[in-house]
N, CA, C and O atoms as a GROMACS GRO file, in nm:
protein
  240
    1UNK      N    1   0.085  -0.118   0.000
    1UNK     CA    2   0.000   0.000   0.000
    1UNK      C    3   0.090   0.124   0.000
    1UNK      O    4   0.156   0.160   0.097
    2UNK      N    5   0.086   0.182  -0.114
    2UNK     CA    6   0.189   0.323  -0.124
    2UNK      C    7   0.074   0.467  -0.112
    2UNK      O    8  -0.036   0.485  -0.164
    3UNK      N    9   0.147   0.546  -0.028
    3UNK     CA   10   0.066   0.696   0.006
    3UNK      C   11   0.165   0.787  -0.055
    3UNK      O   12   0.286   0.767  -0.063
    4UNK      N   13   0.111   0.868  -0.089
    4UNK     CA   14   0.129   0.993  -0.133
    4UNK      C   15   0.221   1.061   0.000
    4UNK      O   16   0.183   1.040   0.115
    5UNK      N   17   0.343   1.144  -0.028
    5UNK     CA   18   0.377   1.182   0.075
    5UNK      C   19   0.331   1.271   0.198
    5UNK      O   20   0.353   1.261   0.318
    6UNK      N   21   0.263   1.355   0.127
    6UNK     CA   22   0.133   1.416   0.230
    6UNK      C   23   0.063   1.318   0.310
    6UNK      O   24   0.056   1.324   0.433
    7UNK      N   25   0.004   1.213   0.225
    7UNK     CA   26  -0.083   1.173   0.318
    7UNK      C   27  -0.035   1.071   0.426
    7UNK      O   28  -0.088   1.044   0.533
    8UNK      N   29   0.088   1.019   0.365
    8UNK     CA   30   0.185   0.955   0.513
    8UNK      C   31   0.257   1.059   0.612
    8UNK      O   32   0.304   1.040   0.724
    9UNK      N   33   0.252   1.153   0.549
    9UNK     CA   34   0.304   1.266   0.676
    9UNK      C   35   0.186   1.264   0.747
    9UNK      O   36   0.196   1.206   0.855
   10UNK      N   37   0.081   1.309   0.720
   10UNK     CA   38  -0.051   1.283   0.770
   10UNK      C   39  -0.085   1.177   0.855
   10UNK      O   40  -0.156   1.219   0.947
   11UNK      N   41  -0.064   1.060   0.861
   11UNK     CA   42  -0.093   0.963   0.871
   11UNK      C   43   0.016   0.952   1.010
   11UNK      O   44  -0.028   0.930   1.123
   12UNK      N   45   0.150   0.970   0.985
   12UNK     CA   46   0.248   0.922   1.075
   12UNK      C   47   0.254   1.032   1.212
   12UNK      O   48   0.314   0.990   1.311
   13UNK      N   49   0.184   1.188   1.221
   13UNK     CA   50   0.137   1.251   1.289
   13UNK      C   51   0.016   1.243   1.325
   13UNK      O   52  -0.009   1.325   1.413
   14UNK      N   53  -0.085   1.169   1.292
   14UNK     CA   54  -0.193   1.114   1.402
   14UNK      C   55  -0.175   1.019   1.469
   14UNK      O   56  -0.233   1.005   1.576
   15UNK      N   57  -0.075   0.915   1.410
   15UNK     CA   58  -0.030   0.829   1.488
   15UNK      C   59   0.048   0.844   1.604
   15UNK      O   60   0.048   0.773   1.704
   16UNK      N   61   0.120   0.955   1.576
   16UNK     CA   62   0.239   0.982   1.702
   16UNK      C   63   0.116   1.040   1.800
   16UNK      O   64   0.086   0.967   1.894
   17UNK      N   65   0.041   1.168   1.784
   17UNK     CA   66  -0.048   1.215   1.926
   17UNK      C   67  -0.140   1.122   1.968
   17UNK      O   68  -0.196   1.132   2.078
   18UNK      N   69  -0.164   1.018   1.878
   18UNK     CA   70  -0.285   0.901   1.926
   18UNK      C   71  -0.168   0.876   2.031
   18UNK      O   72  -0.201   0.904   2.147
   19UNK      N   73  -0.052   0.834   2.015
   19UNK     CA   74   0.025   0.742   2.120
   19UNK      C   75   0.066   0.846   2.230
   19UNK      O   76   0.054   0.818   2.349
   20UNK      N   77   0.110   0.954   2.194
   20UNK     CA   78   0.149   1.083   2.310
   20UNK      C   79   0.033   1.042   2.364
   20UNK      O   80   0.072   0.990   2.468
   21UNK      N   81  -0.127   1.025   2.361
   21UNK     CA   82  -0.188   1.059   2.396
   21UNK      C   83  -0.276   0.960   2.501
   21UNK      O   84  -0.358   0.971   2.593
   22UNK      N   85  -0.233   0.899   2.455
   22UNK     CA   86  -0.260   0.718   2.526
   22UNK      C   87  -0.144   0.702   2.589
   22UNK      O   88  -0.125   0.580   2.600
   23UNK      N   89  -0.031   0.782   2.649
   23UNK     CA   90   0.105   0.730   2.724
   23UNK      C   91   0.042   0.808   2.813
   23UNK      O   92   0.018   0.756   2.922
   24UNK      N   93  -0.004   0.960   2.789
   24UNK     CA   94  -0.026   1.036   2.924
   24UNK      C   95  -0.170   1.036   2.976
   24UNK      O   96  -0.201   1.106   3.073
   25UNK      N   97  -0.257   0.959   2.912
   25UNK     CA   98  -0.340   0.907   3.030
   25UNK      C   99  -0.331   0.757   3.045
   25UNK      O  100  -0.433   0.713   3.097
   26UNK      N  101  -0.252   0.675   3.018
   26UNK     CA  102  -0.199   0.622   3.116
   26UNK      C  103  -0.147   0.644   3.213
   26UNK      O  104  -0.187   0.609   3.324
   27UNK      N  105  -0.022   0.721   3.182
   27UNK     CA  106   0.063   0.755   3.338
   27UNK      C  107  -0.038   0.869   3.410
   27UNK      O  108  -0.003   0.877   3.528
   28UNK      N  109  -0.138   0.952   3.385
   28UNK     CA  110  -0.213   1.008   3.492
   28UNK      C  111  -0.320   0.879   3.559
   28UNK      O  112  -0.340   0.864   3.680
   29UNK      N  113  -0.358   0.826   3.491
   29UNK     CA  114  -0.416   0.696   3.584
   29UNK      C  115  -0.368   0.623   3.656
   29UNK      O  116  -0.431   0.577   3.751
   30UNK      N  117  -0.213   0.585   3.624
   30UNK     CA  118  -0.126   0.500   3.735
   30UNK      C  119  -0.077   0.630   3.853
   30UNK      O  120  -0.079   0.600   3.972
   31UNK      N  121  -0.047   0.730   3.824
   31UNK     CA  122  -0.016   0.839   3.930
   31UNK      C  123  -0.175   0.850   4.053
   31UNK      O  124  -0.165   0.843   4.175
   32UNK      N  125  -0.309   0.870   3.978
   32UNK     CA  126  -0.406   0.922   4.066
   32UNK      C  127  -0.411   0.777   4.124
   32UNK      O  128  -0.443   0.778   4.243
   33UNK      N  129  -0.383   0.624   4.059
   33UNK     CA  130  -0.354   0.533   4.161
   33UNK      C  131  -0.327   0.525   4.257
   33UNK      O  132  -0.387   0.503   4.362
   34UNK      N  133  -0.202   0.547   4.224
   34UNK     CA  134  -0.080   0.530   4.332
   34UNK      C  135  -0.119   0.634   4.488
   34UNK      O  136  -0.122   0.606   4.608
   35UNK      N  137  -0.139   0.739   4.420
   35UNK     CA  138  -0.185   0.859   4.488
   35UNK      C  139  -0.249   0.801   4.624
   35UNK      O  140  -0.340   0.720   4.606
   36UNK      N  141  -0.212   0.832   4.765
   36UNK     CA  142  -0.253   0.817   4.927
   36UNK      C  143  -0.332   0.932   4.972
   36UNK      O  144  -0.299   1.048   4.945
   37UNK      N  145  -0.408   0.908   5.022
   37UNK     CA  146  -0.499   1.054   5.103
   37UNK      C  147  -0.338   1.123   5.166
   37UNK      O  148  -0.250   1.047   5.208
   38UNK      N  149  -0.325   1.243   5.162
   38UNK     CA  150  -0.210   1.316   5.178
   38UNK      C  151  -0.222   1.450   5.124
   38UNK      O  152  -0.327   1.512   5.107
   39UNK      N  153  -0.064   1.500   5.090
   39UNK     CA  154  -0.091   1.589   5.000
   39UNK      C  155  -0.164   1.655   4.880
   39UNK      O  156  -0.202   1.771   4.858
   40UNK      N  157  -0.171   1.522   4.802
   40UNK     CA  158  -0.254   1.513   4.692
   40UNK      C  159  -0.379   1.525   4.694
   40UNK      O  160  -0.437   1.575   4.598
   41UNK      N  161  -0.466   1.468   4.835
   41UNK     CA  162  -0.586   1.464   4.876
   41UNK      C  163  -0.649   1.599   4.784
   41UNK      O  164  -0.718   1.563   4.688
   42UNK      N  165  -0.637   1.714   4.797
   42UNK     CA  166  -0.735   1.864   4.706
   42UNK      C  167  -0.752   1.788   4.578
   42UNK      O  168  -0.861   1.803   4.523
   43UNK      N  169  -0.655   1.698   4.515
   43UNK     CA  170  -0.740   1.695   4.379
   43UNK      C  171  -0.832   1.538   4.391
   43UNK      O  172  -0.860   1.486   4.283
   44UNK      N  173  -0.851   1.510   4.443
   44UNK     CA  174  -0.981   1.414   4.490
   44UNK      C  175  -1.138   1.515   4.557
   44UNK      O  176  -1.260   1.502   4.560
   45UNK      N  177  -1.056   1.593   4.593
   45UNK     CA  178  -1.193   1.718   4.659
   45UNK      C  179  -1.216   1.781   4.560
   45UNK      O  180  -1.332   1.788   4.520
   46UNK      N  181  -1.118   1.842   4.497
   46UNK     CA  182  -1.194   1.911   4.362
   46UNK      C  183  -1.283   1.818   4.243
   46UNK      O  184  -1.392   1.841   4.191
   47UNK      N  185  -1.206   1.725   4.229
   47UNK     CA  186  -1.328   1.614   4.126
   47UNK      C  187  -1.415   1.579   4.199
   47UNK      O  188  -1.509   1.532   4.134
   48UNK      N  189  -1.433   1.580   4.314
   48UNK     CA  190  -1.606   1.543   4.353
   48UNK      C  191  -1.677   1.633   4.393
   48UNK      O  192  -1.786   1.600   4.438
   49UNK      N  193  -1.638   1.787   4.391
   49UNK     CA  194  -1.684   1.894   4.353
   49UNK      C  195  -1.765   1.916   4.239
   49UNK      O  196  -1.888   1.920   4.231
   50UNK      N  197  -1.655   1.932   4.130
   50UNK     CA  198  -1.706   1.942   3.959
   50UNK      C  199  -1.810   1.832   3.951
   50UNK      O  200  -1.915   1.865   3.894
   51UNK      N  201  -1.798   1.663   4.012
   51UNK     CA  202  -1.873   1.608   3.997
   51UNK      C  203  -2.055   1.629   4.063
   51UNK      O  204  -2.169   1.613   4.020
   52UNK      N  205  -2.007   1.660   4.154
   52UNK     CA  206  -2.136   1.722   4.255
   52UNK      C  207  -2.229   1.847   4.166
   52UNK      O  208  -2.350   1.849   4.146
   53UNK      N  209  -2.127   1.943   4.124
   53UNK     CA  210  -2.174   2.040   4.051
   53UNK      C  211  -2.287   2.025   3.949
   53UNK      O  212  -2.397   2.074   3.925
   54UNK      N  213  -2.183   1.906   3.888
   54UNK     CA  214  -2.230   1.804   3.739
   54UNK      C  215  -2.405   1.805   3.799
   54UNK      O  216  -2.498   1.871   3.752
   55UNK      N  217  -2.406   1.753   3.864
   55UNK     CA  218  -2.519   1.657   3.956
   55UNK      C  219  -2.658   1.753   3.950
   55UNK      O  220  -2.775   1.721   3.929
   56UNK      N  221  -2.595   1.882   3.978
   56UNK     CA  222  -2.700   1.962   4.046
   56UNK      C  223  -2.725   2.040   3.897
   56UNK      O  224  -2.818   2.103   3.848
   57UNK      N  225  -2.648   2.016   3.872
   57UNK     CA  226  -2.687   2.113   3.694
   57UNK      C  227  -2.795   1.994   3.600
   57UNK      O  228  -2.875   2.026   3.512
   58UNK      N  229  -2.771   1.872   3.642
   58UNK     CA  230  -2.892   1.801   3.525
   58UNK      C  231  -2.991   1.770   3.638
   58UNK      O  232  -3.080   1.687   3.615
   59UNK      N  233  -2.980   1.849   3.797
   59UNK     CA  234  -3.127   1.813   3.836
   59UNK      C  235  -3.240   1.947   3.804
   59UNK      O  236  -3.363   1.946   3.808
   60UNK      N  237  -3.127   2.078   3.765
   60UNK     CA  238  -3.220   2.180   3.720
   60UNK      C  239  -3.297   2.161   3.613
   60UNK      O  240  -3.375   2.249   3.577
   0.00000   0.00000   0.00000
């Protein structure tokens, strides 16, 4: 299967941010894992904030 050089430039840059993009939410999912009530604890309070928020906006 031969491409046109455009369209493999094309092609080989969606491929690279698909994968940038699938490495860093991976590693933010293994980090909020890992993550102990501690320091980190505010960003567990803030997502069940926004989520709470969420909540009250589709009961209006």
């Amino acid at each position: 299967m031969y491409m046109s050089p455009p369209e493999h430039t094309l092609v080989l840059v969606l491929v690279l941010v698909l994968v940038l993009v699938l490495v860093l939410v991976l590693v933010l999912v293994l980090v909020l894992r890992r993550e102990e009530p501690g320091p980190g604890a505010g960003l567990h309070e803030a997502g069940a904030t926004a989520s709470v928020r969420a909540r009250n906006d589709d009961d209006g």
